[in-house]
TORTORDREN-581314 format. One line per 3 residues: number of its first residue (from 1); their letters; for each residue x, y, z negated of N, C-alpha, C. Coordinates in steps of 0.05 Angstrom, whole numbers, always signed. Each point is the difference from the previous one (the first is absolute). Layout:
! residues N
NUM = a = X,Y,Z,X,Y,Z,X,Y,Z | ...
***
This chain:
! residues 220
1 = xxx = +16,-24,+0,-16,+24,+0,+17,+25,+0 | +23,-4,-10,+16,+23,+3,+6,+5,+21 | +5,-13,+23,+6,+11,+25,-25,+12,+17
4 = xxx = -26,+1,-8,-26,+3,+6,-3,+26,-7 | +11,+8,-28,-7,+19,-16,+21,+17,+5 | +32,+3,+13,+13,+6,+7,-19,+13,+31
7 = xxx = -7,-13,+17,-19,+10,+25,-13,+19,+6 | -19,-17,-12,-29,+30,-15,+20,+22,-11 | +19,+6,-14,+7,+22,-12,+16,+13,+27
10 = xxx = +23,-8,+13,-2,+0,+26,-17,+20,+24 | -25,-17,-3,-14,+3,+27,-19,+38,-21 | -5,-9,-17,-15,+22,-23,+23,+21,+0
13 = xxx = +23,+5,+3,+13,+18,+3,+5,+13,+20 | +1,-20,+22,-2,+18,+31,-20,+9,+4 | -28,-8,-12,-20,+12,+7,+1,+29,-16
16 = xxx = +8,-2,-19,-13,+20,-12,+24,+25,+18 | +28,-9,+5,+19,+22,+7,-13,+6,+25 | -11,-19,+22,-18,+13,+23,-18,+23,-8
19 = xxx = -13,-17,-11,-17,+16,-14,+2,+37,-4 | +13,-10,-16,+18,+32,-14,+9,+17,+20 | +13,-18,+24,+22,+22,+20,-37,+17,+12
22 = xxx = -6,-19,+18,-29,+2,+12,-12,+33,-17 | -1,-3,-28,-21,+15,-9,+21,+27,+6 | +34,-5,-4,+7,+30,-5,+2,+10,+28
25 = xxx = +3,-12,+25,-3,+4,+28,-30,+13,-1 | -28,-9,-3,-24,+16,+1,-3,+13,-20 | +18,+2,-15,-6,+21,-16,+14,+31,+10
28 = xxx = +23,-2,+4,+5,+21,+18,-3,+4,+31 | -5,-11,+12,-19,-8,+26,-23,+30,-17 | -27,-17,-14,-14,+20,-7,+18,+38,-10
31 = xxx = +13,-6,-18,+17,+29,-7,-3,+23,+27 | +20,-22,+24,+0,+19,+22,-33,-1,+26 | -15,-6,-19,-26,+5,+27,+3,-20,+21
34 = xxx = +14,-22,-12,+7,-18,+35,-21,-23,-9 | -15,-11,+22,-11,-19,-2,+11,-28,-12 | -22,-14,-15,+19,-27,-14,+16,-13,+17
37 = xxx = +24,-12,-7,+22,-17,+21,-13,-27,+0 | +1,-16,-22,-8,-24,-5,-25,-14,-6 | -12,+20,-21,-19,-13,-14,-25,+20,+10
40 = xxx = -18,+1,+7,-21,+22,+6,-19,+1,-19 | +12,+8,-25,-6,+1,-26,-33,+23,+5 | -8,+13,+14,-13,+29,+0,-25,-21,+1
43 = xxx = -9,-17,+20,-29,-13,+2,+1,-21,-32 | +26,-8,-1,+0,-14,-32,-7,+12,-19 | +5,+28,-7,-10,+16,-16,-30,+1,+6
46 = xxx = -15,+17,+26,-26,-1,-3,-8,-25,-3 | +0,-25,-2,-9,-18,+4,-4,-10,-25 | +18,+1,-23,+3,+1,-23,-23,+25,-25
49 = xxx = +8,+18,+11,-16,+31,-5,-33,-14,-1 | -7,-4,+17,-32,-12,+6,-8,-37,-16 | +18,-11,-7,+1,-20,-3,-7,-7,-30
52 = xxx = -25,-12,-14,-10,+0,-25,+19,-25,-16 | -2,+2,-18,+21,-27,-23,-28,-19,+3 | -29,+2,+0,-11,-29,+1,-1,-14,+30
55 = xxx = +10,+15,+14,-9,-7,+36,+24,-34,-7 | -9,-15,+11,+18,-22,+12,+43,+5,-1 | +7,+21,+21,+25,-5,+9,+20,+4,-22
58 = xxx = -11,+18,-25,+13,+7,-21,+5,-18,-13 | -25,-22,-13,-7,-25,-16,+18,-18,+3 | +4,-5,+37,+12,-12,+10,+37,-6,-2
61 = xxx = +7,+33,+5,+31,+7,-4,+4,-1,-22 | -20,+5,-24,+10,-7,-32,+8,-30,-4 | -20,-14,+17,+1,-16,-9,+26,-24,+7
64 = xxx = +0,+6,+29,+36,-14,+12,+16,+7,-14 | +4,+26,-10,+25,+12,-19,-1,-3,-34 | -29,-13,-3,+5,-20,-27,+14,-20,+2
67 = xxx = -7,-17,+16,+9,-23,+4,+28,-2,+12 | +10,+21,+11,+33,+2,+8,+17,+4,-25 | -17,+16,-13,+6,+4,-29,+7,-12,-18
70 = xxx = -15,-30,-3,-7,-17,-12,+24,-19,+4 | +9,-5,+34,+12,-8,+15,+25,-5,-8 | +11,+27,-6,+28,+13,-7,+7,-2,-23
73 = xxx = -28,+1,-24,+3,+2,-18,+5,-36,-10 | -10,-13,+10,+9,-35,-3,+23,-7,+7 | +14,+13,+28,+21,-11,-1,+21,+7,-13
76 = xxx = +0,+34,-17,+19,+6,-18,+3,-17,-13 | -20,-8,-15,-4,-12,-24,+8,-38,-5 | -6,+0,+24,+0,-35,+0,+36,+6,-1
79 = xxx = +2,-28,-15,+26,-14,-7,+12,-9,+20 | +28,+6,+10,-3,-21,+22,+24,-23,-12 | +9,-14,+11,+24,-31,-2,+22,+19,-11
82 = xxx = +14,-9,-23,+12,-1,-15,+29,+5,+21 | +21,+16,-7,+17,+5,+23,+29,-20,-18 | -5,-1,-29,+21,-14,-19,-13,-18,-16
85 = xxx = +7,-22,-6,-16,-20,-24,+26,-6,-17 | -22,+13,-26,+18,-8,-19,+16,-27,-11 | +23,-10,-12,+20,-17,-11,-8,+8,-26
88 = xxx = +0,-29,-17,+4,+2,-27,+31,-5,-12 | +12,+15,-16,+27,+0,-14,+1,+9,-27 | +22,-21,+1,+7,+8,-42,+12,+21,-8
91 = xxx = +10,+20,+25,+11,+17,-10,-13,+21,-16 | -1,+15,-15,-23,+23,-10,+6,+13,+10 | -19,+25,+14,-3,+22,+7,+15,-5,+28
94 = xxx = -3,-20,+11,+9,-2,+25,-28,-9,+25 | -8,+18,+20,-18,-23,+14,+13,-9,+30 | -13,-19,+8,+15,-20,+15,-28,+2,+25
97 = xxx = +11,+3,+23,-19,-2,+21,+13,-12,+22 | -19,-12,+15,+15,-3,+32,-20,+5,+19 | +3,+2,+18,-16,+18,+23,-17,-22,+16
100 = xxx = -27,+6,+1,-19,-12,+3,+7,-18,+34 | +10,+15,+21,+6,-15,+22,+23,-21,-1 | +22,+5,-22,+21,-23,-8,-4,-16,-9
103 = xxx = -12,+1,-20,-28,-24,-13,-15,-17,+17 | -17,+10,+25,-8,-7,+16,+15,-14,+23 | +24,+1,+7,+19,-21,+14,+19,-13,-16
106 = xxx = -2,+0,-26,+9,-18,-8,-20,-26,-4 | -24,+11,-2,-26,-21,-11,+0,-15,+34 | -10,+18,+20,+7,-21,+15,+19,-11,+15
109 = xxx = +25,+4,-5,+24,-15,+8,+0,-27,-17 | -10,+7,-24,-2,-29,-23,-24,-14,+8 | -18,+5,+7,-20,-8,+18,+7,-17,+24
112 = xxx = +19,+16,+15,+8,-14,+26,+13,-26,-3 | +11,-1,-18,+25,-27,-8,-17,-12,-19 | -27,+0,+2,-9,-33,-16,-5,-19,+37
115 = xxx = +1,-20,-22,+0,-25,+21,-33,+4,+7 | +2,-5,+30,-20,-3,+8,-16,+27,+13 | +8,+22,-3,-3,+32,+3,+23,+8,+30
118 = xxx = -16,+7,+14,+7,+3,+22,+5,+28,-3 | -17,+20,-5,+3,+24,-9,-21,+17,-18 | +11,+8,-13,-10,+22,-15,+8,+26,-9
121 = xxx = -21,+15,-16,+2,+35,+0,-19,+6,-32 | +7,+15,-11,-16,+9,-25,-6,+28,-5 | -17,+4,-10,-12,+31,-8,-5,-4,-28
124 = xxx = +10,+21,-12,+0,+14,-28,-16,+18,+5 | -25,-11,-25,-18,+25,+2,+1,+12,-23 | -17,+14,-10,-1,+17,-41,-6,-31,-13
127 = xxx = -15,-15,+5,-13,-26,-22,-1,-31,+14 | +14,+0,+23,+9,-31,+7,+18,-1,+29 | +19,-20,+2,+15,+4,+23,-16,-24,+14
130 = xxx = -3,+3,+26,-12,-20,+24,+23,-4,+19 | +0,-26,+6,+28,-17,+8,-25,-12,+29 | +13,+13,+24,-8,-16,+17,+22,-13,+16
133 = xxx = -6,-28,+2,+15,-18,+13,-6,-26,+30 | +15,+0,+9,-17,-28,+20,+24,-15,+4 | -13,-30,-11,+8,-21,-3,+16,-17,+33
136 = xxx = +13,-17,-13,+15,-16,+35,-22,-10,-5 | +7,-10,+31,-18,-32,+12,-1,-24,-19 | -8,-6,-2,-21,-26,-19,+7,+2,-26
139 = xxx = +3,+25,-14,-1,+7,-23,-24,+13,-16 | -15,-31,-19,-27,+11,-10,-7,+27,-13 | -13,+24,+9,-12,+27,-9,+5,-12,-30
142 = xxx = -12,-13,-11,-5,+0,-31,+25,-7,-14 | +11,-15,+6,+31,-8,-10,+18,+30,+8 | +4,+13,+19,+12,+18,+6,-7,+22,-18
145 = xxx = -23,+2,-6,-14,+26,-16,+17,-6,-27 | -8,-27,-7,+11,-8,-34,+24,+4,-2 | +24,-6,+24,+25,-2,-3,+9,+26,-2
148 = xxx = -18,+22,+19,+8,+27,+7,-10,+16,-30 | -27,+1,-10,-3,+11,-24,+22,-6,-24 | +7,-16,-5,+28,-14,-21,+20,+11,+8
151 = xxx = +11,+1,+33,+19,+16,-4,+2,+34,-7 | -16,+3,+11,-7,+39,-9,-9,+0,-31 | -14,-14,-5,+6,+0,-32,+21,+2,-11
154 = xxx = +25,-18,+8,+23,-3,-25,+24,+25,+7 | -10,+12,+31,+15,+22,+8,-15,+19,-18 | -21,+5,-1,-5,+27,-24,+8,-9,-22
157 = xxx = -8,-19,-12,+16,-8,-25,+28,+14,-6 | +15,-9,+17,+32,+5,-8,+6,+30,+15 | -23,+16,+9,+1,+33,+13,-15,+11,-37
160 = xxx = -20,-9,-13,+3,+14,-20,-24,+16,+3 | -16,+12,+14,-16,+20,-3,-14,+12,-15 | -5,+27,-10,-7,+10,-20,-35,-9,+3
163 = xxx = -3,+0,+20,-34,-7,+4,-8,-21,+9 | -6,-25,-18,-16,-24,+25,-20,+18,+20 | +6,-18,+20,-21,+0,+29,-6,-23,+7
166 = xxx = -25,+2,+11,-8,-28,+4,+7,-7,+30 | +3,-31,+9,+22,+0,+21,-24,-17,+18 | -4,+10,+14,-20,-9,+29,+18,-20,+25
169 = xxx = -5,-23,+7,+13,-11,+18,-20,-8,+14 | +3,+11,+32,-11,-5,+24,+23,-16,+27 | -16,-22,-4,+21,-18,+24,-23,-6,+20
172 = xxx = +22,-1,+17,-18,-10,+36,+13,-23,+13 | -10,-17,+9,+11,-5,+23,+16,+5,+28 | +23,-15,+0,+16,+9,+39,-37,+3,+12
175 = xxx = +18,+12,+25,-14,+10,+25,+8,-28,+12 | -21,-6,+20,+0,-34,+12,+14,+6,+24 | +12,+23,+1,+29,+12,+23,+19,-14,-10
178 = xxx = +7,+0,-33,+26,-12,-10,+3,-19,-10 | -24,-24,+5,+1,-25,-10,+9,-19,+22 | +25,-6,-3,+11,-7,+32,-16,-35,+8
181 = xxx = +1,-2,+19,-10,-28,+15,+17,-11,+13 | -3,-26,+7,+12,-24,+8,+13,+7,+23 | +22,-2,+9,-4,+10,+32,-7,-20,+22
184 = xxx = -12,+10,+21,-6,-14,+22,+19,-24,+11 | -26,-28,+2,+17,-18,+18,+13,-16,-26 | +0,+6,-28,+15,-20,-18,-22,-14,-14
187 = xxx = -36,+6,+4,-20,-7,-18,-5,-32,+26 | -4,-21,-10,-8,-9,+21,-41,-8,+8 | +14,-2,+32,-30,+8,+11,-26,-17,-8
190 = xxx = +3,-14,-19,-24,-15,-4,+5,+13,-39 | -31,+24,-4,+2,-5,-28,-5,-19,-11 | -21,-19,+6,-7,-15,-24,+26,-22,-11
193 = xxx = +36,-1,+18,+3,-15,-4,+30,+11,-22 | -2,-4,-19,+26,+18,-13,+22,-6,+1 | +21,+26,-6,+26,-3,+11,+20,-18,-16
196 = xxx = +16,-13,+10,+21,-25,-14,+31,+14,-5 | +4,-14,-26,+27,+14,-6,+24,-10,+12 | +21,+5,+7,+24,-9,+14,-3,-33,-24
199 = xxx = +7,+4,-22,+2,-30,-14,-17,-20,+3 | -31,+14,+8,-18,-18,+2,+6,-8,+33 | +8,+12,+9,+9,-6,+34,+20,-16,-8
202 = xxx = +20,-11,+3,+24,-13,-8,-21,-25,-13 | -10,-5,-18,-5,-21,-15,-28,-16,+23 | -12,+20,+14,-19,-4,+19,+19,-17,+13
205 = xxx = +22,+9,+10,+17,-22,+25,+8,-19,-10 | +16,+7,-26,+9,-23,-6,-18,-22,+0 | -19,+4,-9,-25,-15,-12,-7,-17,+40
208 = xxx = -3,+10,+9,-13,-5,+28,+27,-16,+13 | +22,+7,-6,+29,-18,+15,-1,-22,-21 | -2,+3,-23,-3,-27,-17,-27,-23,+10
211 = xxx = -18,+10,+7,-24,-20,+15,+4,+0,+20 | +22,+17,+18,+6,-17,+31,+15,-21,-14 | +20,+10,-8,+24,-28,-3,-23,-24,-6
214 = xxx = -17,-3,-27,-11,-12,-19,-15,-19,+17 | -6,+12,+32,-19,-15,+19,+19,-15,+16 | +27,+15,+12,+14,-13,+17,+11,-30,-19
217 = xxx = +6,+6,-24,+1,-24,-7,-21,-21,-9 | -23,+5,-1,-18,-13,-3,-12,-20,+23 | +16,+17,+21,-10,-4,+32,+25,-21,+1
220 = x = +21,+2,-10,+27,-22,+11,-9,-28,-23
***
């Protein structure tokens, strides 16, 4: 929100310096008798002059400029993400912080190196960090979640924080782009009949040269 509220203050300042230049240009514009440059403020005036506070257009402009009001006045106020989170230490009169985005690649770099985590990323919010991750290929969502919450646990553990947060883990599955397949020409062409291992091939022959011999001599 700070970079939002950084904007608006921003965009609210050029307006108003437009603003400002605008008025001192027709304002001396009027001084010397010259017609308005910019603004043709003279029908705005009569138009205004004749114009009652119960008619509609007034009700109306009060009323957008409450609510811009209102607008501005929320986003001062709202809190936004924490820019340092506090460290707890024994020192007295010492406080201990580290910066909310370092925190955040360290959580998911420790994230990235559990087994089974293909990749992940974490957000520190004011009252819980959310760890999103996606799992390799044929690695169960639920086992990944369990393995991945335990590890982000014992990493805040030994970081110390002055504030528990509660720790949110969201896992996904690969994209069925990166679950690789068999390649062509090695599946053979009849499924119903399944594939044989080199040992079971070997013991197949042997087995089949032992019942030729087994016949040729049966035959002598």
């Amino acid at each position: 929100m700070r970079a939002a509220n950084r904007l608006i203050s921003v965009l609210l300042a050029v307006a108003i310096a437009v603003a400002g230049v605008l008025t001192v240009i027709e304002i001396v514009a009027a001084a010397l008798d010259k017609e308005p440059v910019f603004v043709k403020w003279k029908g705005l005036v009569d138009d205004l002059s004749t114009t009652e506070w119960k008619t509609a257009a007034p009700r109306v402009a009060a009323g957008v400029l409450i609510v811009l009001g209102l607008l501005l006045l929320f986003f001062a106020l709202r809190r936004g993400k924490p820019a340092t989170v506090p460290l707890t230490t024994s020192a007295s009169d010492v406080d201990m912080t580290t910066t909310r985005r370092s925190l955040q690649r360290s959580l998911g770099s420790n994230a990235s190196d559990v087994d089974g985590i293909h990749d992940a990323s974490a957000k520190v919010k004011r009252r819980k960090i959310v760890i999103k991750a996606q799992t390799t290929a044929g690695v169960p969502k639920a086992e990944a979640k369990s393995r991945l919450g335990d590890a982000i646990q014992q990493r805040l553990d030994t970081l110390s924080l002055a504030e528990r947060r509660r720790v949110v883990v969201k896992v996904s599955s690969p994209p069925e782009s990166d679950i690789g397949e068999a390649p062509k020409g090695l599946a053979d062409s009849n499924p119903d009949v399944a594939p044989v291992s080199g040992g079971d091939t070997q013991n197949a022959g042997a087995s089949a040269g032992n019942s030729s011999t087994s016949g040729r001599g049966g035959s002598a």
